[in-house]
N, C-alpha and C positions, 0 to 999 in steps of 0.2 A: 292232822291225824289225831293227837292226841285233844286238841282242842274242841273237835267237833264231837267226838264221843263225849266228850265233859259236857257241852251244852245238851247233848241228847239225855246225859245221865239227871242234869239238873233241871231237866224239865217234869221228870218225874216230881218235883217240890217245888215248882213255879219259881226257881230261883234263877235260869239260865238267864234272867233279864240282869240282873245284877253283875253279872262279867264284868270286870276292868280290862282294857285292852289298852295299852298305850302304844305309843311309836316306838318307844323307847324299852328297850333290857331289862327286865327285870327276873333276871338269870340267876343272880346271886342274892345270900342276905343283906346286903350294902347299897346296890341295885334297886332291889326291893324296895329295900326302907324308902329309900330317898326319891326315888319316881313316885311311890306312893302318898310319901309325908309322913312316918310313921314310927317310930324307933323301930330298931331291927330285930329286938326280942319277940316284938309282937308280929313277924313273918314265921308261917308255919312252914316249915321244911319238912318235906318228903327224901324220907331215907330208905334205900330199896335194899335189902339184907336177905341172903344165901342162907339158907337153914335144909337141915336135913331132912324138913319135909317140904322144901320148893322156897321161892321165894314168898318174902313176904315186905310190909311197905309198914314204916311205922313214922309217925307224923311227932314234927316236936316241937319248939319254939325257937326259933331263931339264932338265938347266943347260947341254948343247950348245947351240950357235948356228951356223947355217949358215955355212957358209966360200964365199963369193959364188965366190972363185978357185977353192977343190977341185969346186965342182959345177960351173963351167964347163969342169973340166980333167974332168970325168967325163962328162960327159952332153953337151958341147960346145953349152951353151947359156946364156942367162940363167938363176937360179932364178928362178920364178915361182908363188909357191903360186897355190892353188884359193882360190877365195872362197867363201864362206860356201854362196850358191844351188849353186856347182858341187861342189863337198865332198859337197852331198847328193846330186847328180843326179848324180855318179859313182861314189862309193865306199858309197853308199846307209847313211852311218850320221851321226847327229849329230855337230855340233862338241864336242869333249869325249869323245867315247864311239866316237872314231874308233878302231881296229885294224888289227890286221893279217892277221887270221883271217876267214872267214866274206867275204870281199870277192867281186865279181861277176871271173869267171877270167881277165879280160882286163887287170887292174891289176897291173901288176909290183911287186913288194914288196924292196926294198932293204933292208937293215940298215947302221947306222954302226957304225966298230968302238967308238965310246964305250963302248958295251952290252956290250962285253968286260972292261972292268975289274971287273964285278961275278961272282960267284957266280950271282946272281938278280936279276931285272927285272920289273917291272911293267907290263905295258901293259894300257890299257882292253880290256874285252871287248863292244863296240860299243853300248853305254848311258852314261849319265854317271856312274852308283852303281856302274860296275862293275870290275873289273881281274882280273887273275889273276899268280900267281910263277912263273917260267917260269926255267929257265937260259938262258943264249944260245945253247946246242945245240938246246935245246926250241924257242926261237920262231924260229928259222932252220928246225927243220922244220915246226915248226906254220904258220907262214906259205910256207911253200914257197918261202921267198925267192929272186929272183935268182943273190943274191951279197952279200959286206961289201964294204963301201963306205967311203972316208974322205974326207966331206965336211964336217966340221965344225970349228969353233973353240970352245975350251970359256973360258968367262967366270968365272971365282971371284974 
């Protein structure tokens, strides 16, 4: 479901050839990294968040932690992610295999500037086997983002 919207989103930018697909889970940040080869900061995680005006999908790096203060300084609210049932019934992709591509056109897609310190990033391509390498240029337009955003605190 969510996979094949993503390939149809990324063909709009000749990019749906680059899909990673493996056999293997790459469901979580740990997952990720290690199926991939790749330290786990530099896997972009899709976070789905409940806001007053609908949901919304904000993308971050890996070992980021939300900053409770900068997302109330930004969006002038509590963070409150999506739960599991709403995850699916909004952003129509599993937990794991969430993205930022291929979503129904009413989710606003944010970027953390985490995802800037890298060259390349990895976020799911809306399956759990799946990801692709993207620069932060690339998934700023592939996602049609918003805007960058700095709502996180990083944990090492």
């Amino acid at each position: 479901m969510g996979l094949e919207r993503t390939i149809e989103h990324l063909k709009e930018f000749n990019a749906h050839e680059r899909i990673i697909l493996l056999d293997e889970s790459l469901a979580t940040v740990a997952l990720a990294a290690q199926g991939l080869g790749v330290e786990p900061d530099r896997i972009a995680k899709s976070l789905g968040f409940r806001t007053n005006e609908g949901p919304i999908l904000i993308v971050v790096s890996g070992e980021a932690r939300i900053d409770n203060r900068k997302f109330k300084d930004q969006y002038h609210q509590k963070a409150k992610m999506l739960s599991a049932q709403e995850t699916s019934e909004y952003l129509r992709m599993p937990i794991g295999g969430v993205c930022p591509f291929g979503l129904p056109e009413e989710i606003p897609v944010y970027l953390d500037i985490s995802l800037k310190k890298y060259d390349t990033v990895f976020p799911s391509c809306g399956a759990i086997n799946s990801a692709i390498e993207v620069t932060p240029e690339e998934i700023e337009r592939f996602s049609r983002a918003q805007s960058w955003v700095d709502v996180t605190k990083e944990i090492k």
